[in-house]
C-alpha positions as CSV (number, residue, x, y, z in Angstrom):
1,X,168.4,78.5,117.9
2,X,170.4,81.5,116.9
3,X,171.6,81.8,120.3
4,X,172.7,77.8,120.6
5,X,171.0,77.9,124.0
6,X,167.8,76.1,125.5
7,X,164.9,77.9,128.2
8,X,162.7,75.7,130.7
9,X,159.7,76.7,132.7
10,X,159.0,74.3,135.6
11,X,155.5,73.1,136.6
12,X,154.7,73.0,140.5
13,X,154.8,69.4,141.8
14,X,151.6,67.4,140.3
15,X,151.0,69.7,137.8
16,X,150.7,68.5,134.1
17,X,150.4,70.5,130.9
18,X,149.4,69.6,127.6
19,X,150.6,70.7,124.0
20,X,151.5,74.8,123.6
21,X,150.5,76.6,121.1
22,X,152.0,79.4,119.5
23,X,150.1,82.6,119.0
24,X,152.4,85.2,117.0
25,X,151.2,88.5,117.8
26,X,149.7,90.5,114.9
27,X,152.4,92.4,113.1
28,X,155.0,90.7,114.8
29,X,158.8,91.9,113.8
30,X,160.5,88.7,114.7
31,X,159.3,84.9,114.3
32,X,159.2,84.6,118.7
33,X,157.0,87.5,118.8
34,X,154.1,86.5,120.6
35,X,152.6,84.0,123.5
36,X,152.3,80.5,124.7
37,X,149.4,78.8,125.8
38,X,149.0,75.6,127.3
39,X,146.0,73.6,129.3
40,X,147.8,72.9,133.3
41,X,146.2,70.3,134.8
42,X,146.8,70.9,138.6
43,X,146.6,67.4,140.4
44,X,143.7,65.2,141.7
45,X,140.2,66.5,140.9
46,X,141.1,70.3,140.6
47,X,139.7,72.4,137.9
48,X,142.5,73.0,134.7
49,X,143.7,76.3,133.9
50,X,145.1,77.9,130.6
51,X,148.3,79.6,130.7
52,X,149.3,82.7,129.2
53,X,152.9,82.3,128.6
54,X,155.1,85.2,127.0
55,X,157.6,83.6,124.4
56,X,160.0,86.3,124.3
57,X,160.1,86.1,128.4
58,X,159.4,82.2,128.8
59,X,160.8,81.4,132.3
60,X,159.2,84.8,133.6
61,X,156.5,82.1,133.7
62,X,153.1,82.9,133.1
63,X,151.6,86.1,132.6
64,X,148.1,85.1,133.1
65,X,146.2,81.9,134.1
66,X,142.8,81.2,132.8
67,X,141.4,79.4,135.8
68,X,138.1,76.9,134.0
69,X,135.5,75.6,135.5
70,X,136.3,71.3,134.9
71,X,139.0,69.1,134.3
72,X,140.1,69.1,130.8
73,X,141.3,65.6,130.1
74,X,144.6,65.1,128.9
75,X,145.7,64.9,124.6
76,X,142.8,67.4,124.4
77,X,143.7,69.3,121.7
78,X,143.0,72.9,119.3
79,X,143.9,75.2,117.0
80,X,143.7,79.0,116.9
81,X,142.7,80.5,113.4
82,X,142.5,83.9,112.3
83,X,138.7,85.2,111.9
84,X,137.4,84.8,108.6
């Protein structure tokens, strides 16, 4: 926002995603500190996969993907909360 400018990551072709999520890092020193995850849904009957996105190097693309065993259907949705 500061900067006035916008950042896109492409999917491959087929591939859906669902919500991100933003995961600050603990002790973060600026409000983008952290990652971006997000459920990919490669197409036809493949398994989903999690994404690991960095936020401060979004179209680096992922840094890790989470590779699960099923489909997770699309609108699934979740929240991450710190441990109590």
């Amino acid at each position: 926002l500061a900067e006035n400018t916008t950042r896109k990551m492409a999917l491959p072709n087929g591939f859906s995603c669902g919500e991100p999520v933003f995961v600050g890092k603990p002790g973060a020193k600026s409000e983008d500190d952290g990652h971006i995850l997000t459920l990919v849904q490669p197409p036809a009957t493949q398994a989903g996969q999690l994404w690991v996105i960095a936020s401060q190097d979004f179209q680096a693309g992922p840094i890790a993907k989470v590779h699960l065993p099923n489909r997770i259907p699309m609108g699934f949705h979740g929240i991450w909360l710190p441990a109590v």
